[in-house]
LOTORVEX-269649 format. One record per residue (C-alpha): residue number from 1; z, x, y; chain; residue in one letter. Coordinates in pm, 1 decimal. Last residue first. Layout:
N
NUM  Z  X  Y  A  A
...
This chain:
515
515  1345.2  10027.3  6557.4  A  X
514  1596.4  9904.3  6848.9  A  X
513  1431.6  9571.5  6827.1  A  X
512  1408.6  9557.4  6459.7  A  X
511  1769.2  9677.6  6464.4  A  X
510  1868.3  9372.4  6625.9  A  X
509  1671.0  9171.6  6442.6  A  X
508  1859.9  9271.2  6127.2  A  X
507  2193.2  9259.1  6279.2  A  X
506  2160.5  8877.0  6373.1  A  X
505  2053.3  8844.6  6056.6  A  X
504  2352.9  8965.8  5885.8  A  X
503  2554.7  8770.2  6141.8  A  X
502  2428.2  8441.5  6019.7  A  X
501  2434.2  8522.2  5653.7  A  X
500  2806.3  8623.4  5719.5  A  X
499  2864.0  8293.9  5912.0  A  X
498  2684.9  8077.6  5677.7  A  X
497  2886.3  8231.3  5388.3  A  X
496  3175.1  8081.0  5563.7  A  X
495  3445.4  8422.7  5590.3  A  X
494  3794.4  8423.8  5357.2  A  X
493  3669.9  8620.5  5136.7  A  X
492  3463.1  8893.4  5242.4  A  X
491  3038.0  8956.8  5172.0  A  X
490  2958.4  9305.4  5203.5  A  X
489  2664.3  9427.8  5462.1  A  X
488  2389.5  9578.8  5403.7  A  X
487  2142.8  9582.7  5666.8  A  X
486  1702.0  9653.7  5603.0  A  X
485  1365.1  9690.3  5773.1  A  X
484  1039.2  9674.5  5641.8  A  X
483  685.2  9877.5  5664.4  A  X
482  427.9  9758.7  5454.5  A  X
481  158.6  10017.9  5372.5  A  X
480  -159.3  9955.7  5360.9  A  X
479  -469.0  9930.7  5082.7  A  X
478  -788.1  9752.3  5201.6  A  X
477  -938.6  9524.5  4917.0  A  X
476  -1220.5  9452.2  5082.1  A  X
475  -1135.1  9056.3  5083.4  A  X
474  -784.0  9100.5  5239.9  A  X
473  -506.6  9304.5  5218.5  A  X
472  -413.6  9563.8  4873.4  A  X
471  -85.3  9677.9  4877.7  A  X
470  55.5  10024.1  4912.5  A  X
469  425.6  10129.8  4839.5  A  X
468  676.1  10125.7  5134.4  A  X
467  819.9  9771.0  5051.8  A  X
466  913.6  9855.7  4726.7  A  X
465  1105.6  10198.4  4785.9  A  X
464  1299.7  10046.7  5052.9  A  X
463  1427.5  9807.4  4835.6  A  X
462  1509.2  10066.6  4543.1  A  X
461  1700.6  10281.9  4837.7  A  X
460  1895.1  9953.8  4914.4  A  X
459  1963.9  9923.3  4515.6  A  X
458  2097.8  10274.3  4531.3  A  X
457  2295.5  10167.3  4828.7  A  X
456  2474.3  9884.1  4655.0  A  X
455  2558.9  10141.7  4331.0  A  X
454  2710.8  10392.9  4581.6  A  X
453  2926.5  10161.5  4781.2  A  X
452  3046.1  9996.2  4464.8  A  X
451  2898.8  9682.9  4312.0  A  X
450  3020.6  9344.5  4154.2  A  X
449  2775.0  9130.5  4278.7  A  X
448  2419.2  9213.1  4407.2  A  X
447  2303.1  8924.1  4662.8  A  X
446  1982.9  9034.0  4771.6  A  X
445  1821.3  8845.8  5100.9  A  X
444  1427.4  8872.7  5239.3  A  X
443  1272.7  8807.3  5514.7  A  X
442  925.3  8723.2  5615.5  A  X
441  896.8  8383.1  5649.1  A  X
440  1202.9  8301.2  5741.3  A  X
439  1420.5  8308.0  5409.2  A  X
438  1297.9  8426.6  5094.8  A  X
437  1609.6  8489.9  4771.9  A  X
436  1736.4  8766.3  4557.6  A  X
435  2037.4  8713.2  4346.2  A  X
434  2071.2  9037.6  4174.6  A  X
433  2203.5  8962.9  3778.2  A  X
432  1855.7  9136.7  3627.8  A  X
431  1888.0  9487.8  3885.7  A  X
430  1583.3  9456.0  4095.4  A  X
429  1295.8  9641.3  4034.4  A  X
428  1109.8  9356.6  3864.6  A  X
427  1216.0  9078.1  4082.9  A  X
426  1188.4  9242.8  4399.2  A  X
425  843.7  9402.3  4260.3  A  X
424  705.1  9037.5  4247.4  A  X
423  854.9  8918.5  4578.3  A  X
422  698.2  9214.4  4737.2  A  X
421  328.0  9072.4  4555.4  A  X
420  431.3  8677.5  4704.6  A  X
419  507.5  8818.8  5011.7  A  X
418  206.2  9028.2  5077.7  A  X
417  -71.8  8733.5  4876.6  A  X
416  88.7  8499.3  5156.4  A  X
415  -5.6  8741.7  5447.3  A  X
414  -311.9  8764.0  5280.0  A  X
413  -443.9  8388.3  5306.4  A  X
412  -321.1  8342.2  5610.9  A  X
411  -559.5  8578.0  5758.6  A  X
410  -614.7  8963.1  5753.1  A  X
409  -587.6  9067.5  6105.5  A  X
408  -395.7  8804.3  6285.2  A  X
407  -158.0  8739.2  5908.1  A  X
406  -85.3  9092.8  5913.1  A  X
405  36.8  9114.6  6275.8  A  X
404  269.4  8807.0  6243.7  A  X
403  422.9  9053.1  5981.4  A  X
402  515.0  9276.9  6228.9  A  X
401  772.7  9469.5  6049.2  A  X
400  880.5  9285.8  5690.8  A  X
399  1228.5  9193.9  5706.1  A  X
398  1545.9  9307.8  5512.0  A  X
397  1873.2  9168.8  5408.9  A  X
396  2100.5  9312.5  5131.2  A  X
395  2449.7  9153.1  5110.1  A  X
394  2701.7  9346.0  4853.9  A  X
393  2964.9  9208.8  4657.4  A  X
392  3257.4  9433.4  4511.3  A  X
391  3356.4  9699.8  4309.2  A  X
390  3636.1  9921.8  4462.8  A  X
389  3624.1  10271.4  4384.1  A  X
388  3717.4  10371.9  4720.0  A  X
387  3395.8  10403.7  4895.0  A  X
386  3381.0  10056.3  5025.2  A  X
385  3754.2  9950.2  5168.1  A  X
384  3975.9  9849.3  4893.8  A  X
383  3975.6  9478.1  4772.3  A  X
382  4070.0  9182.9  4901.9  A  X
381  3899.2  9174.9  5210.5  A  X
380  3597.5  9292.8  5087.3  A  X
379  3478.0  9510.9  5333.3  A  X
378  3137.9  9443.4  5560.7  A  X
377  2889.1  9768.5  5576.6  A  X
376  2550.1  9808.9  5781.0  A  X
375  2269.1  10013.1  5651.8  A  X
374  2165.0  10206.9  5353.4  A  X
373  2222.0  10536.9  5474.8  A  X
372  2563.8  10473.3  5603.3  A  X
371  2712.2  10549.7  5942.8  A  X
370  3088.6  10445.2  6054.8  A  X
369  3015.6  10280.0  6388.7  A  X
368  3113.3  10422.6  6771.0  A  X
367  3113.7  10102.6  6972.5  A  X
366  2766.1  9964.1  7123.3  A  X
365  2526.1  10079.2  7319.9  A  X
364  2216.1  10176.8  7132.0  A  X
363  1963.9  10221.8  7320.5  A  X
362  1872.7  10528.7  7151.9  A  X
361  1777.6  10472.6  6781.6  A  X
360  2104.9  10640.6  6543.0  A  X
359  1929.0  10519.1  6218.4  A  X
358  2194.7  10380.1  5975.9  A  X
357  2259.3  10106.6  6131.1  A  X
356  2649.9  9961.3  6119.0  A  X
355  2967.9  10031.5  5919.6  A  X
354  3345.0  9896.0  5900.3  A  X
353  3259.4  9570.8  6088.6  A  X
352  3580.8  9303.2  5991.0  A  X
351  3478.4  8968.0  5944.7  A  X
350  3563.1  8677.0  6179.0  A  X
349  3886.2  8573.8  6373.1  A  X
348  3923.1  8926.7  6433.9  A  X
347  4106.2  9238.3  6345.0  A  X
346  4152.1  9147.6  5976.1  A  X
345  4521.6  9182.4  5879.8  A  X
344  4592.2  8871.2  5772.0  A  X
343  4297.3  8877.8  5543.1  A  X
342  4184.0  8511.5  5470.3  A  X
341  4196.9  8283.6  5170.8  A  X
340  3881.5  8062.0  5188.2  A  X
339  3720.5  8168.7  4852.6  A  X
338  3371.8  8355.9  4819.1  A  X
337  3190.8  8376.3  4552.1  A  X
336  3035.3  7984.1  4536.7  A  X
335  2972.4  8050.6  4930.8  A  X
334  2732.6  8289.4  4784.4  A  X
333  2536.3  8051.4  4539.7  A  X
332  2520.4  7804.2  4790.1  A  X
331  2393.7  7945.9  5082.8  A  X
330  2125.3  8105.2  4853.2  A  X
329  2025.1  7816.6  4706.8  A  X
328  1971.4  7663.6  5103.8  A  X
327  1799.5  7946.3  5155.5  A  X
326  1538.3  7915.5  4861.2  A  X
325  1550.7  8133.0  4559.7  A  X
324  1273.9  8344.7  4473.5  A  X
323  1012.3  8099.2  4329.6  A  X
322  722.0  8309.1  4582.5  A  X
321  540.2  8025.5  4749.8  A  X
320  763.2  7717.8  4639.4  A  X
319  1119.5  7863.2  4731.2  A  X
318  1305.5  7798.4  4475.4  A  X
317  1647.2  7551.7  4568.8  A  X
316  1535.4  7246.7  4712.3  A  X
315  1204.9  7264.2  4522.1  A  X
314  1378.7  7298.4  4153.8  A  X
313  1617.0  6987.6  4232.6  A  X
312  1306.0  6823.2  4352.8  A  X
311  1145.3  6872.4  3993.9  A  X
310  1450.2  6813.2  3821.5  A  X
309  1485.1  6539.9  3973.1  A  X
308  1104.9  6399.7  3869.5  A  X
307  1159.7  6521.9  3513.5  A  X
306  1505.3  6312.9  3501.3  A  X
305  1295.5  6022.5  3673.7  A  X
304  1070.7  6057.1  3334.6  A  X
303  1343.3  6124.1  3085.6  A  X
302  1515.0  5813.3  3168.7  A  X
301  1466.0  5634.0  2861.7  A  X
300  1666.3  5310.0  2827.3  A  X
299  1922.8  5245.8  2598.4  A  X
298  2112.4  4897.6  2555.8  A  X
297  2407.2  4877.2  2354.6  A  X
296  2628.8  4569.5  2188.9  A  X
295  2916.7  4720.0  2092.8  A  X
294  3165.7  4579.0  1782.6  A  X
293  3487.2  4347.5  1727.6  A  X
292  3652.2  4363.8  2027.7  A  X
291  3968.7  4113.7  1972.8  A  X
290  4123.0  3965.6  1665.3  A  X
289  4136.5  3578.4  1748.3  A  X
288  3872.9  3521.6  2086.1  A  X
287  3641.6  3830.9  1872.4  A  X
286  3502.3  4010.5  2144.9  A  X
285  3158.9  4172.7  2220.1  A  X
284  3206.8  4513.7  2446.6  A  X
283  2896.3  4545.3  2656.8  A  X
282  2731.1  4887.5  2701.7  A  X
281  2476.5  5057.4  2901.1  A  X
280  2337.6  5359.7  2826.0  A  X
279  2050.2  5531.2  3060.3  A  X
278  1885.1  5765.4  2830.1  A  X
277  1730.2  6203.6  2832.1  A  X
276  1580.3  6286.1  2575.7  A  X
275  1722.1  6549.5  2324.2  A  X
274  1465.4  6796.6  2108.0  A  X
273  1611.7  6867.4  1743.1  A  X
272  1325.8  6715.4  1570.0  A  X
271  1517.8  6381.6  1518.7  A  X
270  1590.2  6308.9  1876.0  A  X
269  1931.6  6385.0  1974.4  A  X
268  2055.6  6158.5  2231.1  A  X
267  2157.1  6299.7  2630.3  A  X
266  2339.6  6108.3  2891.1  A  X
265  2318.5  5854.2  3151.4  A  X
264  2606.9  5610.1  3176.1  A  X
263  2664.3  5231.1  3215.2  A  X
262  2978.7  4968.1  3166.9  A  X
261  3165.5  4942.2  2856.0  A  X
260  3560.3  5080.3  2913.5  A  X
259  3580.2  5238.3  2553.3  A  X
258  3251.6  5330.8  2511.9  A  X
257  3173.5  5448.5  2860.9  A  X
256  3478.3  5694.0  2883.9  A  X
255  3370.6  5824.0  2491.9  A  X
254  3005.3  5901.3  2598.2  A  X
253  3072.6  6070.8  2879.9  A  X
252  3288.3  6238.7  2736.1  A  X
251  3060.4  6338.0  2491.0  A  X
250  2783.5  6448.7  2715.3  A  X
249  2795.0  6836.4  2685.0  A  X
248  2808.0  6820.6  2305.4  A  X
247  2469.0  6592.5  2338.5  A  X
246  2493.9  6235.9  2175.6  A  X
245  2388.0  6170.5  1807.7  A  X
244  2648.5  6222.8  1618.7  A  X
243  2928.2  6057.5  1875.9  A  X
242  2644.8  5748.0  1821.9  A  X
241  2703.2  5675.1  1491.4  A  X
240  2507.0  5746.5  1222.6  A  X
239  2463.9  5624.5  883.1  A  X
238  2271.9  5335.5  1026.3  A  X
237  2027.2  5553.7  1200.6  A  X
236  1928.1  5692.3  883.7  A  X
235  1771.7  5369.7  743.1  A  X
234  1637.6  5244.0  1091.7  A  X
233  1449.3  5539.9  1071.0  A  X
232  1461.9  5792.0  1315.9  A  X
231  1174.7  5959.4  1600.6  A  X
230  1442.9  5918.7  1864.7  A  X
229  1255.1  5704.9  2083.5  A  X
228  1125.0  5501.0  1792.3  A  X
227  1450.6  5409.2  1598.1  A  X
226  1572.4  5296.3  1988.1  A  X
225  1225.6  5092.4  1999.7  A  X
224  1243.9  4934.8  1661.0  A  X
223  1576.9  4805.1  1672.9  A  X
222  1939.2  4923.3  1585.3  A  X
221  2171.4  4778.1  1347.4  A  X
220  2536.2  4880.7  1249.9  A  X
219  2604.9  5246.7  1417.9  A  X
218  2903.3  5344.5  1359.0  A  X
217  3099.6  5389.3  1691.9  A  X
216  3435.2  5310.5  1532.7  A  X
215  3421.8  5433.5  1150.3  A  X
214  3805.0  5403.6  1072.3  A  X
213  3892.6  5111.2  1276.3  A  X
212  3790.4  4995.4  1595.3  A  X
211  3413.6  4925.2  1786.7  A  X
210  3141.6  4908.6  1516.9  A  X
209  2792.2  4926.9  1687.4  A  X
208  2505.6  4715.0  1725.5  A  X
207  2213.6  4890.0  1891.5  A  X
206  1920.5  4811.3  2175.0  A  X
205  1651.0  5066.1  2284.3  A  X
204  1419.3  4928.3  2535.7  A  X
203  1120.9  4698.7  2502.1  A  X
202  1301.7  4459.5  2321.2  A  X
201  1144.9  4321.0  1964.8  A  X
200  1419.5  4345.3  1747.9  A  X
199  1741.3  4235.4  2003.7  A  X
198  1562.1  3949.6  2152.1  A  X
197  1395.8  3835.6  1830.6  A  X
196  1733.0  3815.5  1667.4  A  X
195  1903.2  3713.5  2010.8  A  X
194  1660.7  3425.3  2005.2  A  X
193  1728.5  3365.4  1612.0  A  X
192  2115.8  3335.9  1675.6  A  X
191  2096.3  3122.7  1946.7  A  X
190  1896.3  2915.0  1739.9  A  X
189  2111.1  2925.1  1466.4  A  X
188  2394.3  2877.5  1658.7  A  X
187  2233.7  2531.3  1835.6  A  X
186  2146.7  2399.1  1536.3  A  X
185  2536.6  2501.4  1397.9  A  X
184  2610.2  2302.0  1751.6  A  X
183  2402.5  1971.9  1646.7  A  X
182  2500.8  2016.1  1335.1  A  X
181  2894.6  2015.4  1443.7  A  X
180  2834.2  1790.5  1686.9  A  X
179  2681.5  1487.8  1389.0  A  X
178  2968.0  1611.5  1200.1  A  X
177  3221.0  1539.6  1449.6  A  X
176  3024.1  1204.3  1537.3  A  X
175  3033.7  1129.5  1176.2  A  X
174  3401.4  1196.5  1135.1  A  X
173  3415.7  988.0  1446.4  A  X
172  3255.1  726.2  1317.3  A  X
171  3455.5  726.3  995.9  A  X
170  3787.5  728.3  1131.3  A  X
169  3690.0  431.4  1373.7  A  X
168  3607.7  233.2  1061.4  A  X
167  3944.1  321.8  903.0  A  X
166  4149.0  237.0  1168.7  A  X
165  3930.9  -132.8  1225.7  A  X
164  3978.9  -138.1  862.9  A  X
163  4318.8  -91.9  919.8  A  X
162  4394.6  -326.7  1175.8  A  X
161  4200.5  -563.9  996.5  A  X
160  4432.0  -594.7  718.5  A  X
159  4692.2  -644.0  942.6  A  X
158  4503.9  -922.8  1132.1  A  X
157  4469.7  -1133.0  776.0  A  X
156  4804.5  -1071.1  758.5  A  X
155  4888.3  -1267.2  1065.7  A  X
154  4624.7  -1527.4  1037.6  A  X
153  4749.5  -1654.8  691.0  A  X
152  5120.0  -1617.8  827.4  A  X
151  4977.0  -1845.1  1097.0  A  X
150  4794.3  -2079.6  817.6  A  X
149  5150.7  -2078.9  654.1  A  X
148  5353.3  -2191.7  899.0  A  X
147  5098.4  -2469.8  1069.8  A  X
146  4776.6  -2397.7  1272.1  A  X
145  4772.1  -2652.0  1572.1  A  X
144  4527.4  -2971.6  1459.0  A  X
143  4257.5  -2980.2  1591.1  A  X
142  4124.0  -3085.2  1261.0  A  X
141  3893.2  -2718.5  1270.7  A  X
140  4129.5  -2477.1  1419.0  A  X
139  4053.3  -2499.7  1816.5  A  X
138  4023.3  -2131.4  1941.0  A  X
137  4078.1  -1773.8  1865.6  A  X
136  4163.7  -1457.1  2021.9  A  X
135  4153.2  -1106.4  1813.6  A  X
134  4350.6  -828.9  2017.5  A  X
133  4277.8  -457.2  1987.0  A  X
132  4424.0  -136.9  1856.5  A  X
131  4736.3  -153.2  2018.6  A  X
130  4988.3  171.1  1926.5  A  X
129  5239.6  57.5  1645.1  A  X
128  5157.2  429.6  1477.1  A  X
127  5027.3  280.2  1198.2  A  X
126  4773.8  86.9  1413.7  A  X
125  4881.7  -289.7  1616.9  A  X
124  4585.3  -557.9  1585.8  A  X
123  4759.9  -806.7  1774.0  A  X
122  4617.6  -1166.8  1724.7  A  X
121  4590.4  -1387.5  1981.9  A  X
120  4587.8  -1843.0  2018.7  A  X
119  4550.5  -1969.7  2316.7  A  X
118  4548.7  -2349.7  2415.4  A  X
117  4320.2  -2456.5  2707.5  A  X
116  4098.8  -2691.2  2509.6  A  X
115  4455.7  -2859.4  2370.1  A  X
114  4549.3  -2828.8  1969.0  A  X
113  4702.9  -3134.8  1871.9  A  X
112  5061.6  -3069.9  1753.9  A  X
111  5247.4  -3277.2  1979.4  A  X
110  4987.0  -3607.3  1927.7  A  X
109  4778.2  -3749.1  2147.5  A  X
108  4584.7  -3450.3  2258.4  A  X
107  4313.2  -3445.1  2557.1  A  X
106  3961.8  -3439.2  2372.0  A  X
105  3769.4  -3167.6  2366.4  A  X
104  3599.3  -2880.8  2527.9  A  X
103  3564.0  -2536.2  2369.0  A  X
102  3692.7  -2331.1  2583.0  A  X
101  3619.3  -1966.4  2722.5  A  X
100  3743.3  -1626.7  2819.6  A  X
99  3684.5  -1261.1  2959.3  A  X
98  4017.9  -1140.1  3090.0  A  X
97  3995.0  -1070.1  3452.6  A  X
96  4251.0  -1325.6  3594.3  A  X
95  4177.9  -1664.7  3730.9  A  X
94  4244.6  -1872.3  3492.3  A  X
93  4579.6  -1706.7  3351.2  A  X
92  4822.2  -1965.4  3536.6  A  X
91  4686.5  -2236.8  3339.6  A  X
90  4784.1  -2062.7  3001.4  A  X
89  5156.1  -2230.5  3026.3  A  X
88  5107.6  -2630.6  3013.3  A  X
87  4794.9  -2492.6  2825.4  A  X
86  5024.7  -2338.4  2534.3  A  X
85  5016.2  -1974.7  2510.8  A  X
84  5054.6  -1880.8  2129.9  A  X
83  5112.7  -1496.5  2024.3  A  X
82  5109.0  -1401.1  1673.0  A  X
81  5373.7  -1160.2  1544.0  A  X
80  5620.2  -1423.3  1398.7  A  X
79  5468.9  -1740.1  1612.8  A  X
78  5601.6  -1584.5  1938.1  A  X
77  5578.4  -1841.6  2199.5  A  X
76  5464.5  -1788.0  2575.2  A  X
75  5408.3  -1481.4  2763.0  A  X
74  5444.5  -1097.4  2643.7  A  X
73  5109.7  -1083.2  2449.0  A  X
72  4918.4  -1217.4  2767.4  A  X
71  5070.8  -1019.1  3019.8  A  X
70  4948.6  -666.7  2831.5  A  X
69  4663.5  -844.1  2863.2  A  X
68  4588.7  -864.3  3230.8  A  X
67  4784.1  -491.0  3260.0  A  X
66  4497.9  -373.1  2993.3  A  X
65  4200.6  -485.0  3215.0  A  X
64  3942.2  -745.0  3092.2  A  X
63  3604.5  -593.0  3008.8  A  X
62  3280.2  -766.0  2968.7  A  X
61  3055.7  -663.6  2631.3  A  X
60  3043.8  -1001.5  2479.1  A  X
59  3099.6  -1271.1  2719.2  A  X
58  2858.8  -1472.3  2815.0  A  X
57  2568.0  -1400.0  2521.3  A  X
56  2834.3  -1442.6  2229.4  A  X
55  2955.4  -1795.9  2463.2  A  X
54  2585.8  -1930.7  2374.2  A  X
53  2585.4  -1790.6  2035.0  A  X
52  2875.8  -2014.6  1949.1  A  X
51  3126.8  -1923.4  1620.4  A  X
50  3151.5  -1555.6  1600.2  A  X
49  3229.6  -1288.3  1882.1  A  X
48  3245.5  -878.2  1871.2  A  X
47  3299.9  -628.4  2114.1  A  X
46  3487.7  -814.4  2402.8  A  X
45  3636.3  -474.1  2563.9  A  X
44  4032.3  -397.3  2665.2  A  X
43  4118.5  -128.9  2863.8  A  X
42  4319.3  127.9  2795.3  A  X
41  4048.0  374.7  2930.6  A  X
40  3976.4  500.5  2578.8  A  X
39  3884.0  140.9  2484.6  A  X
38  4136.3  -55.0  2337.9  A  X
37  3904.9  -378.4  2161.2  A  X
36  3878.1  -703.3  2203.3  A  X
35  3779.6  -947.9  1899.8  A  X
34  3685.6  -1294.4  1952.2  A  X
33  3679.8  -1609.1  1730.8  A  X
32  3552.1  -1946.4  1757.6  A  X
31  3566.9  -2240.1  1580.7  A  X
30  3887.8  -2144.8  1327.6  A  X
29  3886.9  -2268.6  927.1  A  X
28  4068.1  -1945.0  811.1  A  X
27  3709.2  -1769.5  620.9  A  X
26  3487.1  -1858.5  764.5  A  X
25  3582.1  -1839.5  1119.7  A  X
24  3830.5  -1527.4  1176.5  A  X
23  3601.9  -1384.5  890.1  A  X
22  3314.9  -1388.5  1131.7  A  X
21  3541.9  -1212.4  1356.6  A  X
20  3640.5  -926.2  1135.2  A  X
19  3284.8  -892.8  989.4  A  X
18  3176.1  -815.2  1306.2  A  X
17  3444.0  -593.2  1429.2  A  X
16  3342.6  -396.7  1131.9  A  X
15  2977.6  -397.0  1192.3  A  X
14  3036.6  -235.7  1540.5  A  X
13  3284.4  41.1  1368.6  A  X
12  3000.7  115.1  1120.0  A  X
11  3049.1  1.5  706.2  A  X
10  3134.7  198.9  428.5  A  X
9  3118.9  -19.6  139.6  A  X
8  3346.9  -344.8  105.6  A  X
7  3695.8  -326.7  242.7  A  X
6  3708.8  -597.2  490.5  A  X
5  3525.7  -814.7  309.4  A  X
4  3809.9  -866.6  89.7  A  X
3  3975.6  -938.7  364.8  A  X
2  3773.1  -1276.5  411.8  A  X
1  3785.3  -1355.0  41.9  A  X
């Protein structure tokens, strides 16, 4: 009957142990009966007691440690699997840490009274012969010490309970799986939902996109604000991916930051053609078994701050009164034509002076110079001298003449109006691929590429021919000629394009002082 009870309904671990020692004293005739269980420690628990409340309440719940029991089940006599410690033996385990009691008595008479401080365990062994637990009991109704077949009784009866005790642990922690895998399918869900809502409602652009196989970069889900920033449907986008939608320039790009995640500015397509400007960054979501599985994309708009650059990138290099190029532009654009290799046979460390002013003003002391209407003269050095059918690049720099004198008379005002009008004709008389560019103030630079010595001093007499036609200065309207001075010079390899600007200059003022 007791192990019957064993195996009815699906009963808890605690109500198990229960029902084991309540059994121990229904159902085999015992007073008491304890059962200590293995904790994960290896130590041993009280976790269930039967047969006096008041020893329940004393001991239930203390822990004795596995080396105190482990002493226990190898002392005194083996009753085929149970383990019997006599009290002319057990009074050595007093004052160890096992929980224990008595039930006091009379002193035996007889051999095979049972003694108070007689012990009587049970193994509880698992199919794996690994200790379960131990069930102690004391003084078998009578007194009398259980015979043969009351101990094989006892024995089986602890067999049975091993594997309910098995069983019973099975189920709670089936339970406590299933209670953690709720708990973390809960938890997914949620997680789930807050990326949902994370994703969908973002301020910024966000995308799902396949990474591998046959359609990598296909675009799998994008939100509201990415479909909105390129004026798409969600429907559309998904055929996409985003190799379709990036600018041909930015591909690269595009490919280095897709395959490496990280961040990268670049251009989308919007749906009317137009592209906008995005910061991209990526983060590669991975599979633990079969590795990236897809993208996970943010894209913010940039075009703003791009506006903004541009803007500054347009100040640094157009000058803001007269949008010829700035100096700095200038700089750049002709050390961009120029390469470092240098003529071996130049006669200097610098460039090579093959012409100089074209007006012969006394005062002039230098070396005898090769003339040339148009000014002063700098050969290529890789190419023939000027004048030889060589093509090359020509330097034009001119100045306005006493242009601090304009500004006295007229004002601010109309010295402004006089560079912004020359800058005007510059740019309409001007070949279309001339370089021209405000420096100083008042001067001027033409960089006209790919010119012989004839075609660079037509453009010099085209020059002059601006600056000498009336313009109106001031409120009445007053009509005057500008008078300017002009060098042209040709740009060499091999020379800093600072250093020929520099020296170009240095010409012009000089012939403004001999002038």
């Amino acid at each position: 009957m007791a192990v019957a009870e064993l195996y009815t309904g699906g009963r808890s671990l605690a109500d198990t142990l229960q029902t084991v020692a309540d059994g121990v004293v229904s159902g085999f005739g015992y007073e008491l009966a304890c059962v200590n269980i293995v904790q994960a420690d290896g130590d041993l628990v009280v976790a269930a007691f039967a047969g006096s409340p008041e020893a329940e309440a004393l001991i239930t719940g203390r822990t004795g440690s596995r080396a105190s029991w482990e002493r226990r089940l190898t002392m005194g006599e083996d009753w085929d699997g149970l383990r019997f410690i006599p009290h002319t033996e057990g009074h050595v385990l007093l004052e160890d840490d096992v929980p224990q009691w008595y039930t006091p008595g009379p002193e035996p008479k007889r051999e095979d009274d049972w003694h108070p401080l007689d012990r009587l365990y049970a193994p509880l062994y698992g199919p794996t012969s690994d200790l379960l637990g131990v069930i102690s009991v004391d003084r078998p109704v009578g007194g009398i010490r259980p015979g043969q077949s009351d101990r094989g009784a006892l024995r089986t009866y602890a067999f049975h309970c091993a594997i309910a005790i098995g069983n019973a642990r099975l189920r709670a922690n089936m339970q406590r799986a299933l209670v953690r895998l709720e708990r973390q399918q809960q938890a997914l869900r949620a997680s789930e939902e807050s990326f949902r809502q994370a994703f969908e409602y973002a301020p910024s652009g966000m995308a799902i996109a396949e990474v591998g196989g046959d359609q990598y970069g296909r675009l799998l889900r994008t939100n509201d604000a990415l479909c909105l920033m390129l004026g798409r449907p969600a429907s559309a986008m998904r055929r996409l991916s985003f190799s379709d939608l990036v600018h041909p320039e930015d591909i690269g790009t595009l490919l280095r930051t897709s395959a490496e995640g990280g961040r990268a500015e670049l251009r989308l397509a919007r749906r009317d053609g137009s592209y906008v400007w995005v910061s991209l960054r990526n983060s590669i979501v991975a599979d633990t078994t079969n590795g990236p599985r897809f993208l996970l994309t943010n894209i913010d708009s940039i075009e703003d701050r791009k506006h903004r650059d541009l803007a500054l990138e347009v100040r640094a290099r157009y000058d803001a009164l007269t949008g010829l190029l700035s100096e700095t532009e200038l700089h750049d654009r002709l050390h961009g034509r120029l390469c470092n290799r240098a003529d071996e046979d130049a006669d200097g460390p610098d460039f090579a002076l093959l012409a100089a002013l074209t007006s012969t003003s006394a005062g002039y002391k230098g070396p005898a110079l090769r003339g040339s209407s148009a000014g002063l003269l700098y050969a290529h050095r890789h190419t023939e001298e000027p004048g030889k059918g060589e093509a090359t690049l020509a330097v034009l720099h001119c100045g306005i003449d006493k242009f601090k004198k304009i500004n006295t008379r007229f004002g601010l005002a109309a010295g402004n109006a006089v560079l912004i009008e020359i800058s005007r004709r510059l740019r309409q008389e001007m070949p279309a691929d001339c370089d021209i560019a405000r420096l100083r103030g008042d001067e001027f630079v033409i960089l006209v590429d790919n010119v012989d010595e004839k075609g660079a001093e037509k453009v010099a007499a085209g020059v002059r021919d601006v600056f000498r036609r009336s313009i109106a200065l001031g409120p009445s309207n007053e009509r005057a000629r500008i008078e300017a001075t002009s060098v042209l010079s040709w740009a060499s390899c091999g020379i800093p394009a600072d250093q020929i600007l520099g020296r170009t200059s240095q010409l012009l003022h000089s012939k403004k002082q001999l002038g």
